[in-house]
N, C-alpha and C positions, 0 to 999 in steps of 0.2 A: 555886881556891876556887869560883868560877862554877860549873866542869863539876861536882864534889862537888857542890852546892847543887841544878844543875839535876837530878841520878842522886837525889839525895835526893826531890827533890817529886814530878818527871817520871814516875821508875819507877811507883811506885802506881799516878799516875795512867790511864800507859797498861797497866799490867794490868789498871785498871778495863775500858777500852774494849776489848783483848783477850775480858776475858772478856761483856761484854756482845755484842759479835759473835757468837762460840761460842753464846751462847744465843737471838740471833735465828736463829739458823741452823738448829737445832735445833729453835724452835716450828714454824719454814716445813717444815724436815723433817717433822713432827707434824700439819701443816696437810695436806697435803701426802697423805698416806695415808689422811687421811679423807676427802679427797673425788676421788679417784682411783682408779679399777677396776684392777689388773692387768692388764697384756695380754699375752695367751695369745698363744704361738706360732704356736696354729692359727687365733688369729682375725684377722679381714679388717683391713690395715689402712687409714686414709686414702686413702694413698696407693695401693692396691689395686684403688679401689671403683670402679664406675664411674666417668667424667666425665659432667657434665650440665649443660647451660645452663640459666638462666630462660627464654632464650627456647623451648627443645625441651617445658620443666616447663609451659610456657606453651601452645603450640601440642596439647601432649599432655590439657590439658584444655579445649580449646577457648577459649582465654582465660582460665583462670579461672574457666570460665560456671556460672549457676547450675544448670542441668541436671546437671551433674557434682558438685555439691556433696553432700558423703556425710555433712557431720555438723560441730558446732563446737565446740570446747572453749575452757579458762580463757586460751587464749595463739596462738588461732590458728585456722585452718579445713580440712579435710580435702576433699579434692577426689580424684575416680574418674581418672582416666585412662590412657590406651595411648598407650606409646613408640613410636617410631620404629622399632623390628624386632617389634612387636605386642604385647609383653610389656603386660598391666595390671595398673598399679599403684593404692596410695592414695598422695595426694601429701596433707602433713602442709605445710602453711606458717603460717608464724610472722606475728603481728601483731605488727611492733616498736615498735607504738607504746606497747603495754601493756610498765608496769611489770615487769620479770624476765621478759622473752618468749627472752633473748638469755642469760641463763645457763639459764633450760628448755630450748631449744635445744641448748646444750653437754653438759647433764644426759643427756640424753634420746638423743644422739648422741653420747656415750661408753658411755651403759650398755649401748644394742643394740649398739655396736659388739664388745662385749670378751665380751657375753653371751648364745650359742650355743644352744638349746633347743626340744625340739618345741613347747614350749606359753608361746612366748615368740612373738610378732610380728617378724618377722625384714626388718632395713634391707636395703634395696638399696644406695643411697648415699645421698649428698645436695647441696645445692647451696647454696653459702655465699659472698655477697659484703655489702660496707656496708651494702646496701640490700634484699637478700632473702636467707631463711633456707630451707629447707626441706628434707624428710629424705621419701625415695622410700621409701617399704613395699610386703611382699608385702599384695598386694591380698586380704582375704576379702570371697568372692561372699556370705555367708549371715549377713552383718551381725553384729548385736551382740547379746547377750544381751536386753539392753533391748529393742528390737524384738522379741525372737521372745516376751518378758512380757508385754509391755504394747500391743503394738500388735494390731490386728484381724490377722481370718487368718490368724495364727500359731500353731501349736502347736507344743508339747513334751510328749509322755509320759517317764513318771515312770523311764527308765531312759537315757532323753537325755540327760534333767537331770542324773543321778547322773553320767553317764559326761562332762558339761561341768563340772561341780564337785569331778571327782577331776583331772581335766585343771590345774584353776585351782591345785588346791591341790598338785599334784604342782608347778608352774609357781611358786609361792610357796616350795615347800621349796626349788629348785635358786637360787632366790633366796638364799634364808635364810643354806644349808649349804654350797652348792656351790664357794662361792669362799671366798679369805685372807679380803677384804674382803664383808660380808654387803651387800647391798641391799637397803633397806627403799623400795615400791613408794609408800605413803605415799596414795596416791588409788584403791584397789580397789572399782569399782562395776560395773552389768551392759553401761554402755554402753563401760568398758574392757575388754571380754570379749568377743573376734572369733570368731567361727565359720567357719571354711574350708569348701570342696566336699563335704567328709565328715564334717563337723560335728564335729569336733577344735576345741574350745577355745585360745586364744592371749590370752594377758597383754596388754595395750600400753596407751600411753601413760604414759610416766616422765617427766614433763614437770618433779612436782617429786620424785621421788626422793630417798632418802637413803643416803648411801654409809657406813657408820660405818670408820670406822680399826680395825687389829690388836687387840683388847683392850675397845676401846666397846661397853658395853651401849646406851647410849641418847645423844643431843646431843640440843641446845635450836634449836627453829627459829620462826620468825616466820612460815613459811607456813605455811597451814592449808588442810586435805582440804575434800572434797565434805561438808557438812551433812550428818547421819543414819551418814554408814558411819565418818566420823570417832572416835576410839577418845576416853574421856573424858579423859583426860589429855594427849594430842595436842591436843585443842581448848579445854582449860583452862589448860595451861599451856606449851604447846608441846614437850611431851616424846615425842621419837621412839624407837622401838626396833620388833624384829621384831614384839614383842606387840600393837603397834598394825595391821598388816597382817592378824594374828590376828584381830583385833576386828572387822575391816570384814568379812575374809572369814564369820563368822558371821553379821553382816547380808547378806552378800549369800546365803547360804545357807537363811535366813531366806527373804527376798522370793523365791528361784528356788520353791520349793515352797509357797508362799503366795499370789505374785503383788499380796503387799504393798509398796509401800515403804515405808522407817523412817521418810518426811515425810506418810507417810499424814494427811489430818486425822481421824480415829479416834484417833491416838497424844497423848498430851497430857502436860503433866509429868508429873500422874500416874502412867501408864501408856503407855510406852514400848513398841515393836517387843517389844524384850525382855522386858518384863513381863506383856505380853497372849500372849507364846509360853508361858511360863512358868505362870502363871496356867491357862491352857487347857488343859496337859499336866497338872498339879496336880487337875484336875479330872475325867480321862480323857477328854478331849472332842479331836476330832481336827477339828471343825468349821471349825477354822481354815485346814485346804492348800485350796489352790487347787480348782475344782470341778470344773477340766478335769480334776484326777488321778483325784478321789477320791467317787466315790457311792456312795450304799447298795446300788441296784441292781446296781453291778459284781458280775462275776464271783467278780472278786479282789480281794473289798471288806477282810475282815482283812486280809489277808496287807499290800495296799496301808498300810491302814494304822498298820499293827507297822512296815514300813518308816520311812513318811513320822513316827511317834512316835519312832523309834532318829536318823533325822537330825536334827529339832527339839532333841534332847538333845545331839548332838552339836554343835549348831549354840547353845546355850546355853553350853557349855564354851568354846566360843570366844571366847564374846561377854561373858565379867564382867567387871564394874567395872571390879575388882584384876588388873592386868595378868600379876601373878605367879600366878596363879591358870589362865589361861587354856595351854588345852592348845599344846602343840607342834603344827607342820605336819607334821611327818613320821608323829606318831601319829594325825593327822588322814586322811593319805594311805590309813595301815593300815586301820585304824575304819573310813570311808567305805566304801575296796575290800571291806571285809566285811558291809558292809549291802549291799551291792551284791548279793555272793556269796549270801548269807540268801535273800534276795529271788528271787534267781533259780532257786534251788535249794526255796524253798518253793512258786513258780507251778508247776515239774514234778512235783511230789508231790499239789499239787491236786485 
């Protein structure tokens, strides 16, 4: 009578916990694909990559010194250095003492791991114990976008630009489409925009990237982007998807032939990066690119600026509200290469 009694209650019971198993197993399976890249057959693994000590990462920048300091971001400091057989790198080290430094760290050293591309910033290895983090990059000698904008004695003519912003956005699509799992880059601005020895554009820093799962249009996240290039709904409500990378790269397409940034103090609620591009194009006035493109005096004053009026448009598409609204990377990639073509093909007819 017992055994009866106990098959009577017992059973249920542990089919309850049967199936509740099955279903943690199954969210962690679900968990589990969104924040995890594939890994390609061809690509480098772990255990592949170089080995490197703190003390080599160490000595390779002279301590750490500030001489070699190349730049700092939300989780850490970038330092110049040359290894041991000559090789120079940018050495990428993490401050653990900041909040999330140690899953950017993982973020950021699985995405370059699994994600192969010309116009992507490409890891060497890295070096990982309790107490130091840090990820070896190909070194670009020719800095960052932001530099060659905003700092003295830098220049860019208006066919450099184009060919560093077909770079980025080519470098966004293989993001977008390339893989099972899409990568949303989540922080796209000009000082994450490297320029190599022949002024080849490269992506980098994924510090907080977004990996979405099989099927996800968009997840909810509690980090948030750089002020100005962040997309509105990214920074309102925390909603990520591709369209939000869309977003920035329109700002940053914006400030490269402007020489604006979106934290401009010019910009005010009011009127916004976007709204003074929009506004000025509304009005035919092209007064707005940057002065190093575009004077009266030029030679190839229309032609420049039929150009530089066809990106500002394209560069408005990018950048609405309504995320559903905002163009694709890959029709961007198209579009661009053909203002590019226009342009080149209107200077020999001149």
């Amino acid at each position: 009578m017992m055994i009866v009694h106990a098959l009577r209650y017992g059973l249920p019971a542990f089919g309850i916990v049967i199936v509740l198993i099955v279903l943690t197993i199954m969210y962690r399976k679900r968990q589990s694909k969104s924040t995890t890249l594939p890994v390609k057959d061809d690509s480098p693994s772990l255990k592949n990559w170089r080995r490197i000590s703190q003390a080599e990462l160490s000595q390779a920048t002279d301590g750490f010194g500030e001489s070699n300091l190349l730049g700092s971001g939300s989780f850490g400091y970038v330092y110049r250095g040359r290894l041991s057989d000559g090789m120079e790198v940018a050495i990428k080290v993490f401050n653990l003492q900041i909040e999330g430094a140690f899953r950017s760290f993982d973020i950021e050293c699985e995405a370059l791991r699994n994600i192969v591309h010309r116009n992507l910033v490409k890891i060497i290895t890295c070096c990982s114990n309790v107490e130091f983090k840090a990820l070896v990059l190909d070194f670009m000698s020719n800095g960052s976008l932001e530099n060659w904008l905003h700092s003295e004695n830098y220049s860019l003519d208006i066919l450099q630009r184009m060919n560093i912003m077909i770079d980025v956005a080519t470098a966004l699509e293989h993001l977008h489409t390339g893989h099972a799992t899409p990568v949303i880059h989540c922080d796209l601005k000009p000082s994450n925009i490297l320029l190599d020895d022949d002024m080849v554009a490269h992506v980098g820093d994924f510090g907080i990237a977004k990996l979405l799962g099989e099927g996800d249009v968009m997840k909810h996240t509690m980090t948030l982007a750089t002020i100005g290039y962040m997309a509105p709904e990214f920074g309102s409500a925390g909603i990520v998807s591709i369209k939000c990378d869309i977003y920035s790269y329109g700002i940053v397409l914006i400030e490269t032939f402007t020489k604006k940034r979106p934290t401009d103090e010019v910009f005010t609620d009011e009127m916004n990066m976007r709204d003074w591009v929009e506004r000025s194009l509304s009005k035919g006035m092209i007064d707005i690119a940057d002065a190093d493109l575009l004077r009266r005096e030029d030679d190839y004053f229309v032609v420049k600026a039929n150009c530089i009026a066809s990106i500002m448009d394209l560069a408005l598409g990018c950048s609405t509200e309504t995320p559903e609204k905002r163009k694709d990377m890959k029709d961007v990639v198209v579009e661009l290469k053909k203002i590019k073509q226009r342009f080149l093909n209107s200077i020999e007819h001149v």
